[in-house]
TORPA-4810 file (N, C-alpha, C, O; in nm, 3 decimals):
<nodes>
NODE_1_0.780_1.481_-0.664_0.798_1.365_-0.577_0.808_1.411_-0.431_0.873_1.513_-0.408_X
NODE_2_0.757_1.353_-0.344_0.741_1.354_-0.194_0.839_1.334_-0.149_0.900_1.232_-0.180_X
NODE_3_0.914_1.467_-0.019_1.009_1.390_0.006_0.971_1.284_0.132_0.865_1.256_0.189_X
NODE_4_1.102_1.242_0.147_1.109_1.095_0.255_1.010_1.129_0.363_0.897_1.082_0.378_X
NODE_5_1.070_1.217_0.435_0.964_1.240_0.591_0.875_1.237_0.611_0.813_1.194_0.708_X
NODE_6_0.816_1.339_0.421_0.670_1.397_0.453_0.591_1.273_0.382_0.472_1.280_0.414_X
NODE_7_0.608_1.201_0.326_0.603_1.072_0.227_0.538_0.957_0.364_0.438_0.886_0.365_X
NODE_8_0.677_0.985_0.501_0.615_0.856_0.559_0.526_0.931_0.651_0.449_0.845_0.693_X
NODE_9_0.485_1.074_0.719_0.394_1.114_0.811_0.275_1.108_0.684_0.185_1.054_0.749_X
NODE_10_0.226_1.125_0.569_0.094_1.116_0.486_0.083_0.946_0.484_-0.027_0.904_0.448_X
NODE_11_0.181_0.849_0.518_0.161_0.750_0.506_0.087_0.708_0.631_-0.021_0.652_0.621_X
NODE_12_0.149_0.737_0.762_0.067_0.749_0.877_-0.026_0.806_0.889_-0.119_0.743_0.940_X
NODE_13_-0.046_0.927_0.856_-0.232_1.010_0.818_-0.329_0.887_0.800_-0.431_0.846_0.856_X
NODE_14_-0.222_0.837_0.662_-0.336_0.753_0.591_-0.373_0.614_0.627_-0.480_0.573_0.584_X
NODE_15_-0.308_0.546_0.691_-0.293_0.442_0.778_-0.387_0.446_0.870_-0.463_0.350_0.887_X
NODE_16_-0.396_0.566_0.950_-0.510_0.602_1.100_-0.649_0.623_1.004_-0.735_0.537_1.019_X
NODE_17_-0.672_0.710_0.925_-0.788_0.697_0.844_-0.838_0.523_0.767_-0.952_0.511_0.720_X
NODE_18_-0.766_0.437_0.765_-0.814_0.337_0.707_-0.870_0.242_0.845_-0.980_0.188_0.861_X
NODE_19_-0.768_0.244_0.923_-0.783_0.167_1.052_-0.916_0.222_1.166_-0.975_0.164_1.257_X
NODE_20_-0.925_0.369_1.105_-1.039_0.430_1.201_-1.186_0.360_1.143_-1.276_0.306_1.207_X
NODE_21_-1.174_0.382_1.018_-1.314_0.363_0.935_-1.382_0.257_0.918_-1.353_0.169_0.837_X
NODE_22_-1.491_0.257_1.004_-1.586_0.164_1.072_-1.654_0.089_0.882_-1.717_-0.016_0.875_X
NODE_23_-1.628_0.151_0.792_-1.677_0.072_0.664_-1.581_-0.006_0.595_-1.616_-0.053_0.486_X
NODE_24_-1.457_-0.030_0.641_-1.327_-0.120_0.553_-1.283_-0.214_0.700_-1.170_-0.236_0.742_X
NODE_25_-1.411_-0.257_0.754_-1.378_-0.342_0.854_-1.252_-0.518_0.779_-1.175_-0.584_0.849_X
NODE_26_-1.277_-0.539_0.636_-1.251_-0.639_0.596_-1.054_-0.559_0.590_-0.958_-0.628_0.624_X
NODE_27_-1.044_-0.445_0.552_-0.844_-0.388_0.579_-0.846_-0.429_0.733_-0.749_-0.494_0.773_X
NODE_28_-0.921_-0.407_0.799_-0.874_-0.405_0.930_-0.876_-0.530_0.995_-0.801_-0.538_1.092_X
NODE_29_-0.945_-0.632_0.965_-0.881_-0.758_0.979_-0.798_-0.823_0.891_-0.802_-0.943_0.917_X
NODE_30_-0.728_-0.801_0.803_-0.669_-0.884_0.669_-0.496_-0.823_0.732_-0.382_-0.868_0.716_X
NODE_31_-0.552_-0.697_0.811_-0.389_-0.617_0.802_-0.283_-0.693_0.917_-0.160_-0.692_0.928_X
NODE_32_-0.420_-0.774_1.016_-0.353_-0.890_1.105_-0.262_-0.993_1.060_-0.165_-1.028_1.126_X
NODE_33_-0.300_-1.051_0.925_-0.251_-1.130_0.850_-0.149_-1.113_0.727_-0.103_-1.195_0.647_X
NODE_34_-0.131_-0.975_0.744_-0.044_-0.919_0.625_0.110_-0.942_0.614_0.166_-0.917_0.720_X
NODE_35_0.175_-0.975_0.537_0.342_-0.963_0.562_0.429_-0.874_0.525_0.551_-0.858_0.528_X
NODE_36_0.297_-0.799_0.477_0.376_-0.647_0.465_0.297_-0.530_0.469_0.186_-0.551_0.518_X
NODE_37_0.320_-0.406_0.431_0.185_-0.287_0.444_0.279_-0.224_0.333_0.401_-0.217_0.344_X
NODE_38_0.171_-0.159_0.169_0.279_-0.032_0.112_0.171_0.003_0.111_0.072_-0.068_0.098_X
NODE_39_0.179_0.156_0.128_0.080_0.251_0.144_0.101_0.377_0.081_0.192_0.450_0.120_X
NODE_40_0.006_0.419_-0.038_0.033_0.514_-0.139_-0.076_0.617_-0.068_-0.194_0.587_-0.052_X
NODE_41_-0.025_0.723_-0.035_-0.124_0.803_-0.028_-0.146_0.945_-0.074_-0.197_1.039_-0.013_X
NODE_42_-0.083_0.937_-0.229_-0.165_0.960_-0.304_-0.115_0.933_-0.515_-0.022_0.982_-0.581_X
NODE_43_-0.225_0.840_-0.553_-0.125_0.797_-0.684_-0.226_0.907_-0.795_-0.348_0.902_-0.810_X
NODE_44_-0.184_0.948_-0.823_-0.225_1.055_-0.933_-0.318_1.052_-1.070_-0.241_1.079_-1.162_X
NODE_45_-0.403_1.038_-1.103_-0.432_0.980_-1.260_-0.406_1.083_-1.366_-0.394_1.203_-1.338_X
NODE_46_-0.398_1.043_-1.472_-0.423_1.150_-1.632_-0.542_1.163_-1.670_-0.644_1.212_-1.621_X
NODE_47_-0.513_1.109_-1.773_-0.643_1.100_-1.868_-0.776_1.045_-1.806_-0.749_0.962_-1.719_X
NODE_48_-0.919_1.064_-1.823_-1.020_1.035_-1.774_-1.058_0.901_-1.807_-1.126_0.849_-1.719_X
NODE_49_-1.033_0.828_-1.908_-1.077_0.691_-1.940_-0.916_0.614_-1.936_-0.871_0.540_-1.849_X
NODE_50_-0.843_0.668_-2.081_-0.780_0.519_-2.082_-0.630_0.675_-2.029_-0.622_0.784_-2.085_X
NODE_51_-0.550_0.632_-1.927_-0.431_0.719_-1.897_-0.338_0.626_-1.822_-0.358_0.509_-1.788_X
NODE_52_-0.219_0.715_-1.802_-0.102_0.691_-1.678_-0.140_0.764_-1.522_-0.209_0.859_-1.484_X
NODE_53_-0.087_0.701_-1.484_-0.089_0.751_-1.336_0.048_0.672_-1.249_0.127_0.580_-1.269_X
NODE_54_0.015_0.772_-1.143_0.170_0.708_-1.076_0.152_0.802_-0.942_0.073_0.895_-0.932_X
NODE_55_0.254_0.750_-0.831_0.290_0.828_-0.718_0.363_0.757_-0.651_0.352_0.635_-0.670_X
NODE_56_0.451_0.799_-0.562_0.545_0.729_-0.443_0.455_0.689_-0.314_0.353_0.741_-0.268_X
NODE_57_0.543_0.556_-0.265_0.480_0.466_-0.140_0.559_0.405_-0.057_0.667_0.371_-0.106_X
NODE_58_0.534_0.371_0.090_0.637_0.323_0.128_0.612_0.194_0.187_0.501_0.185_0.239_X
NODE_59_0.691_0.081_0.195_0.657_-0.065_0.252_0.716_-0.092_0.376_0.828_-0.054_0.410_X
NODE_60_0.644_-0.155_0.439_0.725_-0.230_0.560_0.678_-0.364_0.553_0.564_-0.403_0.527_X
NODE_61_0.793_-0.436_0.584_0.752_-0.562_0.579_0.780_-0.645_0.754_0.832_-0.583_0.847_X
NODE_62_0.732_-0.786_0.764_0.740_-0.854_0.906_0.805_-0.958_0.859_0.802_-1.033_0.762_X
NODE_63_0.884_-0.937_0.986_0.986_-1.108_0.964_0.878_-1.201_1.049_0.833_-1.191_1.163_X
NODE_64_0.855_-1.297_0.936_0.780_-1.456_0.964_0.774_-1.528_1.069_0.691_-1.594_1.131_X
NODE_65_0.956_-1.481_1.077_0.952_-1.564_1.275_0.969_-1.520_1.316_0.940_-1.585_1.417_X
NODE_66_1.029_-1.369_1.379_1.010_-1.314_1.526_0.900_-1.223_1.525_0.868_-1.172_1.633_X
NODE_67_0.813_-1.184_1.383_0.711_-1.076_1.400_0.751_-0.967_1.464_0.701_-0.940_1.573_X
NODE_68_0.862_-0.875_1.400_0.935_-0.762_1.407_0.907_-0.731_1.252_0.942_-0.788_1.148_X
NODE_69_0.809_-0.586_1.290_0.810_-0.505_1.140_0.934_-0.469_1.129_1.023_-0.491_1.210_X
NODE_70_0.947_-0.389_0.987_1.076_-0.333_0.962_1.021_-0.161_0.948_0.901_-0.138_0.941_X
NODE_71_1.111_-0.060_0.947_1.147_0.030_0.888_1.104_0.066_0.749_1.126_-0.016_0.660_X
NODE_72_1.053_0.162_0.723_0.988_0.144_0.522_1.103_0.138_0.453_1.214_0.155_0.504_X
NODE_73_1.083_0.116_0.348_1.164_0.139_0.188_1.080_0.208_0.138_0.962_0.206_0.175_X
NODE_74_1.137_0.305_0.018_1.046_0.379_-0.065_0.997_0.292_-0.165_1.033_0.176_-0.183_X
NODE_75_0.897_0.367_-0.238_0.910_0.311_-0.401_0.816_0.414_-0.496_0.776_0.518_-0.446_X
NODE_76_0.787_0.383_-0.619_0.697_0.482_-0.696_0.571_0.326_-0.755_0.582_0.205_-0.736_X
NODE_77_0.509_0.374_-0.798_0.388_0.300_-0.858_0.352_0.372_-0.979_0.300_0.484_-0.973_X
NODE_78_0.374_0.318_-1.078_0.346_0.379_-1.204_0.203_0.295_-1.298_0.192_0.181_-1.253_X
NODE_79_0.130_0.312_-1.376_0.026_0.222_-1.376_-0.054_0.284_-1.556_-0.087_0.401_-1.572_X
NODE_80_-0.066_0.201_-1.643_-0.178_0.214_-1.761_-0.242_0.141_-1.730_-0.206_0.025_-1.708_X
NODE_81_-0.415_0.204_-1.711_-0.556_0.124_-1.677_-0.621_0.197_-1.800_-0.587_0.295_-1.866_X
NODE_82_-0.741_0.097_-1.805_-0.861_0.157_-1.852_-0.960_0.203_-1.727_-0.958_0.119_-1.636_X
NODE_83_-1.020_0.282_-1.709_-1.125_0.341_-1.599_-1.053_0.300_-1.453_-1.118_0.224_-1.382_X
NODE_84_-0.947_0.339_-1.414_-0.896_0.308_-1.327_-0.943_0.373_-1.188_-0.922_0.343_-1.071_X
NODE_85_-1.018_0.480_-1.255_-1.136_0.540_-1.141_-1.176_0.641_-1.206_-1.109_0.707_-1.286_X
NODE_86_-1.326_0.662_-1.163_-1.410_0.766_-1.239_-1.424_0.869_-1.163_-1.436_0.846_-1.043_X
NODE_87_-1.427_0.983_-1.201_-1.427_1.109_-1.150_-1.364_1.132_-0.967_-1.414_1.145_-0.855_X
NODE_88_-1.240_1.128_-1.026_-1.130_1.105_-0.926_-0.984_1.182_-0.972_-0.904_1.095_-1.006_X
NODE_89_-0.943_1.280_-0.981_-0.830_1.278_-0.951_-0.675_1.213_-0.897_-0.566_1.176_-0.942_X
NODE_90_-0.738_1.225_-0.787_-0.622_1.135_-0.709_-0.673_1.065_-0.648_-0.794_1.086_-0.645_X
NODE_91_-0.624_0.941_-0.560_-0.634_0.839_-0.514_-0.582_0.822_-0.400_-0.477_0.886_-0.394_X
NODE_92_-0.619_0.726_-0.237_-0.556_0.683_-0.185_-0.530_0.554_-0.156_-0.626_0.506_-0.097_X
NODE_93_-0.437_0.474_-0.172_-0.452_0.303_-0.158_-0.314_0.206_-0.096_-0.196_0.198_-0.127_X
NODE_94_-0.390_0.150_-0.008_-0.292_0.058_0.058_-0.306_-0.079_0.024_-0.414_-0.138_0.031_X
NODE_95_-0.181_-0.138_-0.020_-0.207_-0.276_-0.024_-0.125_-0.378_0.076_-0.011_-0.364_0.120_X
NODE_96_-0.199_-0.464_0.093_-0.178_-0.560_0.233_-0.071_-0.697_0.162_-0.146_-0.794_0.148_X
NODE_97_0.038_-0.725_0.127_0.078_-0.769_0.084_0.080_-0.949_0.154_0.178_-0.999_0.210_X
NODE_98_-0.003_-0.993_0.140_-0.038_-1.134_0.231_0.034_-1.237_0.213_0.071_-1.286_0.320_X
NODE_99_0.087_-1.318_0.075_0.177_-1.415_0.082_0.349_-1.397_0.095_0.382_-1.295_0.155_X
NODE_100_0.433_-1.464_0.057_0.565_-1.432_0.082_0.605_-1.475_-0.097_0.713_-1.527_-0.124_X
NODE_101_0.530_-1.451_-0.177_0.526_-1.493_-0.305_0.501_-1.359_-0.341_0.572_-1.314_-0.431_X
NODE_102_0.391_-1.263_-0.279_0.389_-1.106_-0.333_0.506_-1.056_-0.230_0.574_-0.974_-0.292_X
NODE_103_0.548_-1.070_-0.122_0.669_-1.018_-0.099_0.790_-1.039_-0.189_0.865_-0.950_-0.228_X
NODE_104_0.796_-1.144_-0.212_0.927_-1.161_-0.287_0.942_-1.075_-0.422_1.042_-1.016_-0.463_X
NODE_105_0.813_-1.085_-0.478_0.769_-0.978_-0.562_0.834_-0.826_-0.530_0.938_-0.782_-0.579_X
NODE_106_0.781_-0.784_-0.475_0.805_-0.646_-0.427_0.979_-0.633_-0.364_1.022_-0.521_-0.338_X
NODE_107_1.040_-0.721_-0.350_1.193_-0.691_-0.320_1.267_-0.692_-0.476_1.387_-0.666_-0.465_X
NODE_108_1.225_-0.717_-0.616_1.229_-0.706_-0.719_1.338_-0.579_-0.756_1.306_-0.488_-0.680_X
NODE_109_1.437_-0.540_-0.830_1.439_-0.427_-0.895_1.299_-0.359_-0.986_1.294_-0.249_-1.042_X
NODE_110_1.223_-0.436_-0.981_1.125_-0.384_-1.075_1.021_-0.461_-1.084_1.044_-0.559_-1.155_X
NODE_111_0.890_-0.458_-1.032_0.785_-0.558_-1.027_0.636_-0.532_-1.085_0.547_-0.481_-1.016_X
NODE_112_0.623_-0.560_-1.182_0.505_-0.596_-1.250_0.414_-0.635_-1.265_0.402_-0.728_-1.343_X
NODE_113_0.273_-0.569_-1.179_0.159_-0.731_-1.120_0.048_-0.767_-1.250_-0.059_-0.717_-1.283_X
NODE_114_0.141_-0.891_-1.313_0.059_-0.926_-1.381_0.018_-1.061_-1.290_0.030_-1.068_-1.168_X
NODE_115_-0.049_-1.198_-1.401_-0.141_-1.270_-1.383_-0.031_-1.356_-1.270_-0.071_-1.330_-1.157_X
NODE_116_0.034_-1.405_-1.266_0.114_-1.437_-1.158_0.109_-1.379_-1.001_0.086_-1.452_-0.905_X
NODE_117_0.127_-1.283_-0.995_0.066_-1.261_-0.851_-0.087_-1.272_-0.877_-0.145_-1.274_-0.986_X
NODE_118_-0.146_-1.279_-0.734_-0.308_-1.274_-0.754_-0.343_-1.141_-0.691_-0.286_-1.093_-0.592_X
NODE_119_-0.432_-1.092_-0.751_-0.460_-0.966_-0.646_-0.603_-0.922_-0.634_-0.656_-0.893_-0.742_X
NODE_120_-0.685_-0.910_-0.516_-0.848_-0.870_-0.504_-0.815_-0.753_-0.459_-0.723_-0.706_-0.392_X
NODE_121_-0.936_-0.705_-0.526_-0.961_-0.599_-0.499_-1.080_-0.516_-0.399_-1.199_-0.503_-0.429_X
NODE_122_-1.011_-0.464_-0.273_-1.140_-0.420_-0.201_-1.137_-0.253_-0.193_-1.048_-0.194_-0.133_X
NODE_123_-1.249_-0.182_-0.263_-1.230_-0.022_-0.268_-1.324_-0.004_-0.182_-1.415_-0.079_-0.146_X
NODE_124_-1.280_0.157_-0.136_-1.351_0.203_-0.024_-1.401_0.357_-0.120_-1.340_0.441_-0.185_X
NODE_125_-1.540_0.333_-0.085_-1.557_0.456_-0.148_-1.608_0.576_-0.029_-1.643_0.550_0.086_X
NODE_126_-1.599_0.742_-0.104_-1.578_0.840_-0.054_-1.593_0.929_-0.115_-1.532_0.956_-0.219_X
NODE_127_-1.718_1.025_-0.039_-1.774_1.159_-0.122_-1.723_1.225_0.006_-1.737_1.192_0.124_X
NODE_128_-1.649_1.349_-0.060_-1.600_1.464_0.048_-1.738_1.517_0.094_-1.828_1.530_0.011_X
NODE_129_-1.761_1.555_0.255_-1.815_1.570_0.363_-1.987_1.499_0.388_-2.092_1.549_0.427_X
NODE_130_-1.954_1.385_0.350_-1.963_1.242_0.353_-1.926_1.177_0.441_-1.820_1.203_0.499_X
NODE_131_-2.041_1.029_0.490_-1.954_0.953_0.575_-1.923_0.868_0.458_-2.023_0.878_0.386_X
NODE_132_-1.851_0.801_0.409_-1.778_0.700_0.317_-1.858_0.568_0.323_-1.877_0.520_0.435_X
NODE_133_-1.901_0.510_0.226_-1.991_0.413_0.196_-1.932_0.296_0.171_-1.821_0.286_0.117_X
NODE_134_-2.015_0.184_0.217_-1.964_0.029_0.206_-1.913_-0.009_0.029_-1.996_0.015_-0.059_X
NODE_135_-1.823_-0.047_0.003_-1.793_-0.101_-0.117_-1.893_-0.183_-0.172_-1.935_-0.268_-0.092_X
NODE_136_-1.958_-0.185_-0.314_-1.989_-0.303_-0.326_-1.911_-0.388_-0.404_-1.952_-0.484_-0.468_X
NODE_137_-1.773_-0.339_-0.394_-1.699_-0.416_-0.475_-1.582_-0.512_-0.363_-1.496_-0.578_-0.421_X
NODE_138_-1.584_-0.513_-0.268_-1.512_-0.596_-0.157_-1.471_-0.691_-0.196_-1.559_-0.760_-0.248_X
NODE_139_-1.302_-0.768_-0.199_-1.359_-0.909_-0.243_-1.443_-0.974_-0.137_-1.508_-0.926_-0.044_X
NODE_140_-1.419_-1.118_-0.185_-1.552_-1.181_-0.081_-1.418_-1.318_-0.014_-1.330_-1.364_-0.086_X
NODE_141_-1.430_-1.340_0.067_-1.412_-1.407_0.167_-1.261_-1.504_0.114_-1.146_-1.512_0.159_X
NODE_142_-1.355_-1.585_-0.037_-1.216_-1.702_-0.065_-1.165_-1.617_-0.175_-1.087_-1.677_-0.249_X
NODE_143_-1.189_-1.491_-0.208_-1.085_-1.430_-0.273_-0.981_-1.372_-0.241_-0.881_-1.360_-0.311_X
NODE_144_-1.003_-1.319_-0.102_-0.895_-1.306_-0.010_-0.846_-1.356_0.044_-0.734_-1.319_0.080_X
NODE_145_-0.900_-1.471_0.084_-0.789_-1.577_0.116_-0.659_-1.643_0.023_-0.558_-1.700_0.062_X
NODE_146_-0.698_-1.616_-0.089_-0.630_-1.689_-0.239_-0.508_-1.572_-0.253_-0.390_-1.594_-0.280_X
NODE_147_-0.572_-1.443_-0.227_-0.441_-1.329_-0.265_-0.340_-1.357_-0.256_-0.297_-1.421_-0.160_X
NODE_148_-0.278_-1.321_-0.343_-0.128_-1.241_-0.323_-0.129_-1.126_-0.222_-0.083_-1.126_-0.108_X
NODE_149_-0.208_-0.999_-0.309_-0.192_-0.874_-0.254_-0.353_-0.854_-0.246_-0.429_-0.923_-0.314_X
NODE_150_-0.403_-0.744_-0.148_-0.550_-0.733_-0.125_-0.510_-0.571_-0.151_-0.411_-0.530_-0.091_X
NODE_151_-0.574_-0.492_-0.227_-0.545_-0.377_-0.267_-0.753_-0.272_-0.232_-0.860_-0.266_-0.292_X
NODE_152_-0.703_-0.224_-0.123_-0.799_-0.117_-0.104_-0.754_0.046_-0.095_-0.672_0.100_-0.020_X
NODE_153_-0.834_0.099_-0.195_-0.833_0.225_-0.247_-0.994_0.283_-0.192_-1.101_0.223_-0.181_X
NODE_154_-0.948_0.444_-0.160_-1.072_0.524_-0.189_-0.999_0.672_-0.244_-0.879_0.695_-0.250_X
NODE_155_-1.104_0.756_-0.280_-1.093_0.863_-0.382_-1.059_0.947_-0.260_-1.064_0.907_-0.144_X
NODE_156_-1.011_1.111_-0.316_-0.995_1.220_-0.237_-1.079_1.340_-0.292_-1.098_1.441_-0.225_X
NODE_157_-1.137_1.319_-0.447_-1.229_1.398_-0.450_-1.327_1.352_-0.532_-1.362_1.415_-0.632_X
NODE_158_-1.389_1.214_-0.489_-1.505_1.194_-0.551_-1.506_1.037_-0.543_-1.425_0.980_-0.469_X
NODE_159_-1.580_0.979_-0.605_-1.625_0.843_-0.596_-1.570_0.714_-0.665_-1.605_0.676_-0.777_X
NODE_160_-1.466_0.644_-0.573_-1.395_0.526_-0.695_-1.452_0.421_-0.733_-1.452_0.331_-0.649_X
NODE_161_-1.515_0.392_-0.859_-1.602_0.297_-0.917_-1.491_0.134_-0.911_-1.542_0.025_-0.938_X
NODE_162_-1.360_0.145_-0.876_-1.319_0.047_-0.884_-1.127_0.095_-0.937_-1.083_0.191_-1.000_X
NODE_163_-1.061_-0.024_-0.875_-0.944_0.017_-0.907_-0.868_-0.118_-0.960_-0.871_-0.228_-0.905_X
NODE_164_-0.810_-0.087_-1.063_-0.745_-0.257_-1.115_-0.607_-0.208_-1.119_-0.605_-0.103_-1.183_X
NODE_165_-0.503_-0.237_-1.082_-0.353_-0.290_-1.075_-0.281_-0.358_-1.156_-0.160_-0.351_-1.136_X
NODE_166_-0.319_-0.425_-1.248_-0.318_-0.484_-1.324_-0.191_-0.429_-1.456_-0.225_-0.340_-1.534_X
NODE_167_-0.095_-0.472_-1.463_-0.014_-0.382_-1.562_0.100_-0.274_-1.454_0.205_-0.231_-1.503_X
NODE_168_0.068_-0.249_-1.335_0.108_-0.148_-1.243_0.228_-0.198_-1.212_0.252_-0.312_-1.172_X
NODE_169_0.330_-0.077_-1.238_0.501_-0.093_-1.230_0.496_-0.029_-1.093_0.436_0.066_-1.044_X
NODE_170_0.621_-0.160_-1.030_0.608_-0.111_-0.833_0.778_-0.137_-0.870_0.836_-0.242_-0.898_X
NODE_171_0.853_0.062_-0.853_0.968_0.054_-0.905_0.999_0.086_-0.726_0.915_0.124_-0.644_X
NODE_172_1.207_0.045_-0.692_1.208_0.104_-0.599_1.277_0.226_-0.569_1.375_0.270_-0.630_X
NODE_173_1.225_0.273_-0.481_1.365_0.456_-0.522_1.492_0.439_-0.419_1.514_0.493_-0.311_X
NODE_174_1.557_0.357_-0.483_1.713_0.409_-0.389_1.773_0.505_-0.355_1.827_0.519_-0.246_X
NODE_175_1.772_0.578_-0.437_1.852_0.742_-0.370_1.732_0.751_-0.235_1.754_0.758_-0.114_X
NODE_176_1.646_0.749_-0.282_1.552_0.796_-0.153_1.556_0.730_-0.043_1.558_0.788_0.066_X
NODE_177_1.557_0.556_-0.060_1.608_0.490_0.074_1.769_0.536_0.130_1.788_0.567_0.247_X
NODE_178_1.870_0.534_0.035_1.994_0.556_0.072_1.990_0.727_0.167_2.032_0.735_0.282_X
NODE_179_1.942_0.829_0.102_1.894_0.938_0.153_1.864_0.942_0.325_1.926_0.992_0.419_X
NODE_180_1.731_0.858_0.316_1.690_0.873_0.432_1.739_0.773_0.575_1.715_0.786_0.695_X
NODE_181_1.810_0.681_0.503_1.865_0.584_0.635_2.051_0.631_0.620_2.125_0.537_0.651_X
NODE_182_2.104_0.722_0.590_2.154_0.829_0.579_2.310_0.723_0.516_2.426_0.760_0.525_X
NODE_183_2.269_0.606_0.463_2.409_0.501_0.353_2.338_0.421_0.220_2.221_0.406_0.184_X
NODE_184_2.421_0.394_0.187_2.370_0.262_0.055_2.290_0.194_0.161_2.318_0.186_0.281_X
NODE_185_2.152_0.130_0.080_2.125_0.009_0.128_2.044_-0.048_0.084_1.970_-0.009_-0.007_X
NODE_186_2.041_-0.142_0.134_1.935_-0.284_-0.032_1.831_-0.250_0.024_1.825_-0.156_0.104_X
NODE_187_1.715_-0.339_-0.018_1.598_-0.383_0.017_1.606_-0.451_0.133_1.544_-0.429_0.236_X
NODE_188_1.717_-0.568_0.102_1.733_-0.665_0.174_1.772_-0.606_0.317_1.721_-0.639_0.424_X
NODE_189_1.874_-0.509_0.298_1.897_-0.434_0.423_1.725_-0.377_0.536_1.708_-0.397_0.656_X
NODE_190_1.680_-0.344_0.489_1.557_-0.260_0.544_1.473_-0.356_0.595_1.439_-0.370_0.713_X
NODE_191_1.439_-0.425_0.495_1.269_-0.539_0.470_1.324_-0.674_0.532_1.249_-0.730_0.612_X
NODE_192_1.398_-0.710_0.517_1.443_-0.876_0.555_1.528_-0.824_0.665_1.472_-0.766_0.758_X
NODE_193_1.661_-0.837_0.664_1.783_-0.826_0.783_1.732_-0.699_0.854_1.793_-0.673_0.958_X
NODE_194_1.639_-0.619_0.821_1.641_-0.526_0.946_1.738_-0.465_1.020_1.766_-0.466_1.140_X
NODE_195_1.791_-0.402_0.906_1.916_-0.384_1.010_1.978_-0.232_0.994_2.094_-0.199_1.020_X
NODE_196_1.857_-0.135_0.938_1.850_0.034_0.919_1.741_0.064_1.053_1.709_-0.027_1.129_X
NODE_197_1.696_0.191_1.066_1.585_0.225_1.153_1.606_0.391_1.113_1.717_0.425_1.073_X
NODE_198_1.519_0.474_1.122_1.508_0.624_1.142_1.389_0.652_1.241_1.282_0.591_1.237_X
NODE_199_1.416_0.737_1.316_1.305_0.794_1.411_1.247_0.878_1.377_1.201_0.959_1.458_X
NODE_200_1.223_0.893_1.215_1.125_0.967_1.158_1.030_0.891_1.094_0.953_0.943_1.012_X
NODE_201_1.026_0.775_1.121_0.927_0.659_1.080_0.908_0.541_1.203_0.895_0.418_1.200_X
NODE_202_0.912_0.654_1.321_0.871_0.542_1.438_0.738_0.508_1.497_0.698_0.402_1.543_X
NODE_203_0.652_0.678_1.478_0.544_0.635_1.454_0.468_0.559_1.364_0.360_0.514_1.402_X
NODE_204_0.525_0.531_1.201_0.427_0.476_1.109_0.441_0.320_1.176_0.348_0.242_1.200_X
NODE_205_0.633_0.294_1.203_0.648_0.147_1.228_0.541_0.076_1.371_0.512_-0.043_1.376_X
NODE_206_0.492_0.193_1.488_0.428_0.136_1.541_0.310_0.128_1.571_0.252_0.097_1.675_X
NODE_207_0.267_0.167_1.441_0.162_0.205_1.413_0.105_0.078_1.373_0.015_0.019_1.432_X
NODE_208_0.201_0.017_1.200_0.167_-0.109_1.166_0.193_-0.198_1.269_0.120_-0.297_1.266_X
NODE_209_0.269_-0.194_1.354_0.307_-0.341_1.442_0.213_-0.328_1.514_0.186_-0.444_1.546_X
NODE_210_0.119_-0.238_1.582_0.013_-0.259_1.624_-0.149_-0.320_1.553_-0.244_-0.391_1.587_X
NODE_211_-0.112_-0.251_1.454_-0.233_-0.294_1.373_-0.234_-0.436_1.365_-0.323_-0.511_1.406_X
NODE_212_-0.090_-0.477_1.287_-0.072_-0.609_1.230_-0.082_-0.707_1.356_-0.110_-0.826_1.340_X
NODE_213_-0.060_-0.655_1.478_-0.116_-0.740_1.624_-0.183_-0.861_1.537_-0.244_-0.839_1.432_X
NODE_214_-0.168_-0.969_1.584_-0.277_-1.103_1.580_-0.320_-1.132_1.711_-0.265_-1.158_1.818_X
NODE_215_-0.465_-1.115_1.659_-0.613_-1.080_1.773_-0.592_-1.229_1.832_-0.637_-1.235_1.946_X
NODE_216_-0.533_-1.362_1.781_-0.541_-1.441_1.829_-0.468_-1.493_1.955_-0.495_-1.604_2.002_X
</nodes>
């Protein structure tokens, strides 16, 4: 397991690589509209067809009315797929958490995305020393509008045919939040009341509050 620091600077790595890349133009406008950002960068697979996989991620979420991100919370992502990606190892994937119905979700002791949340899927694919190729799996326009969560993934060593979520346990790690904002503290503390901060996550936080800017 990753610790805290290095957990949220690979989260920022991975954040500037999604926001740079002129082919996931559809993350980079959706992330305007997002009410939250968790960003895994990197969830692990097993088995080649049917396996487990899992890795730690961290969320920030925006308060609705003053549009003040928060500070991350940790969490792990644990997941049984069928072909959850083909000749892939590991994975990188951020999901844009868009309604306040997948937020509420995710403040959960334990959250489960089944058929109740909605979730599209937009993957970014990626052959190492490669420029990274248009998805043809993007959702399309009123599927993202409908989301819950908009979940874009690309590979780190080879090509992701597609990624489903579906079944995927989004646990949260308390020792690790309590750890790093250096007391006990909820979810609610971090994500809603805002009321922790570390300056070892000041770049990721203004990183998203820039992104999440509304162009309007």
């Amino acid at each position: 397991m990753l610790a805290a620091k290095e957990l949220v600077a690979q989260s920022d790595k991975l954040l500037v690589d999604f926001l740079e890349d002129p082919n996931i133009k559809l993350f980079q406008k959706y992330i305007k509209k997002a009410c939250g950002v968790f960003i895994v960068p990197q969830l692990f697979r097993g088995d080649f067809l049917i396996g487990s996989s899992g890795g730690s991620g961290v969320l920030l979420a925006q308060d609705p009315i003053a549009g003040k991100w928060s500070y991350p919370g940790f969490y792990t992502i644990d997941s049984v797929s069928t072909g959850l990606q083909i000749g892939a190892d590991a994975s990188e994937i951020i999901l844009l958490i868009m309604t306040e119905q997948g937020m509420q979700a995710m403040l959960l002791s334990q959250f489960t995305i089944n058929s109740s949340i909605v979730v599209a899927a937009g993957t970014l694919s990626n052959v190492p020393n490669m420029k990274s190729k248009p998805s043809q799996q993007s959702p399309s326009p009123l599927s993202a509008r409908s989301a819950d969560i908009l979940a874009f993934a690309r590979s780190m060593m080879g090509i992701i045919s597609g990624v489903s979520l579906t079944g995927s346990i989004i646990t949260p790690q308390r020792a690790l939040n309590n750890a790093f904002y250096g007391r006990p503290v909820s979810l609610e503390d971090i994500l809603v009341r805002q009321v922790v901060n570390n300056h070892d996550a000041e770049s990721l936080r203004k990183r998203v509050m820039t992104a999440g800017a509304s162009s309007l």
